[in-house]
N, C-alpha and C positions, 0 to 999 in steps of 0.2 A: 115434162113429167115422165113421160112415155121414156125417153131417152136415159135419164137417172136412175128409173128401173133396170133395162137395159143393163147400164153399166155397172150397176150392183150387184147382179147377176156373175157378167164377166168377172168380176173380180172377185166372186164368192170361188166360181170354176175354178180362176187359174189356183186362189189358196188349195182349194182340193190337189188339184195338180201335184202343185209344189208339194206339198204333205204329204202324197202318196209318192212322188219321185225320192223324199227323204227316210223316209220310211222303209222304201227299197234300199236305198244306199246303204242304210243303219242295217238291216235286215243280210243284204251280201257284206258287208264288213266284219259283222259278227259269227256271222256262219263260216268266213275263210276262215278269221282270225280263228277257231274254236275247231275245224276240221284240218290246219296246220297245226295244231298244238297235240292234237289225238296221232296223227302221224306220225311229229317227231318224238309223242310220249313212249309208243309202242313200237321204234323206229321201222316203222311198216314201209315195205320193200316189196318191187317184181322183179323177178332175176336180179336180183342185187342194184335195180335202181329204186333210189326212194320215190314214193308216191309226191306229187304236189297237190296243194288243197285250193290252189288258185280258180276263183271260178272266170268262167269266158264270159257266161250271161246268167242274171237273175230277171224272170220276167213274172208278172203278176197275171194271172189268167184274167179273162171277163169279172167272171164269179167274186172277184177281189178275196177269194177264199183259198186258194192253190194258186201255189208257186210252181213255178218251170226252173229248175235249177243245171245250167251246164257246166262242167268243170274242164278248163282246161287238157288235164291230163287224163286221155283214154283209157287209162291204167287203172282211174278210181274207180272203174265198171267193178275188181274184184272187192273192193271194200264195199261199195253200195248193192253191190248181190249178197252180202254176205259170206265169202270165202275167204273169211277171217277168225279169228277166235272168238268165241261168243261172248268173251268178255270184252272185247274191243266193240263186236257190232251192238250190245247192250249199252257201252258207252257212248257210241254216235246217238243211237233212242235219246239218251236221256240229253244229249247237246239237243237234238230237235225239240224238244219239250222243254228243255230251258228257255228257247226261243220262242216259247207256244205252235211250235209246229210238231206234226207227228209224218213222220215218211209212210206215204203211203204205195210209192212202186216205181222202181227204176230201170232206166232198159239202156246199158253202155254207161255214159258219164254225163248220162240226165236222171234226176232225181225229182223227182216229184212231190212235194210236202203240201199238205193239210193243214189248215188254221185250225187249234184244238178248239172243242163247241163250233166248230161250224157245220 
């Protein structure tokens, strides 16, 4: 009896698991895909190399509420400070909130996003 519990348990976890790892997945796939496209819409350049939107690591804090977002390229540090056109950095706003996330503070080419209501 004891044991059956047990392993309903385990397998209630791993679905969490698994659901929060796809979730992730879905989560950094739409955000490249959607910070690539903002890029090459605005063909956003540093000394004449274009930006990349590839991220290195998406991580999910404790709180399951804030994301840790790392991009690849060093370079996004001036899009995610905003030394950009403010029509591009109000573009990026509204890709976070398409996503339900809202940027809440970046430092280099970590970004840090907010689950909106949370």
């Amino acid at each position: 009896m004891n044991e059956q519990r047990i392993a309903r348990e385990l397998v209630a976890v791993a679905r969490g698991l698994i659901g929060a790892r796809s979730r992730q997945a879905t989560l950094k796939s739409d955000l490249e895909r959607a910070m690539k496209k903002l890029i090459k819409k605005h063909n956003l350049t540093i000394y004449g190399e274009p930006l990349y939107g590839d991220i290195y690591r998406l991580k999910y804090r404790p709180d399951r509420k804030t994301v840790d977002v790392i991009f690849n390229d060093e370079n996004m540090m001036y899009l995610l400070a905003g030394h950009v056109a403010s029509s591009v950095y109000d573009e990026m706003e509204r890709i976070f909130k398409s996503l339900g996330y809202e940027g809440v503070d970046s430092d280099g080419n970590r970004l840090i996003l907010m689950k909106i209501g949370a």
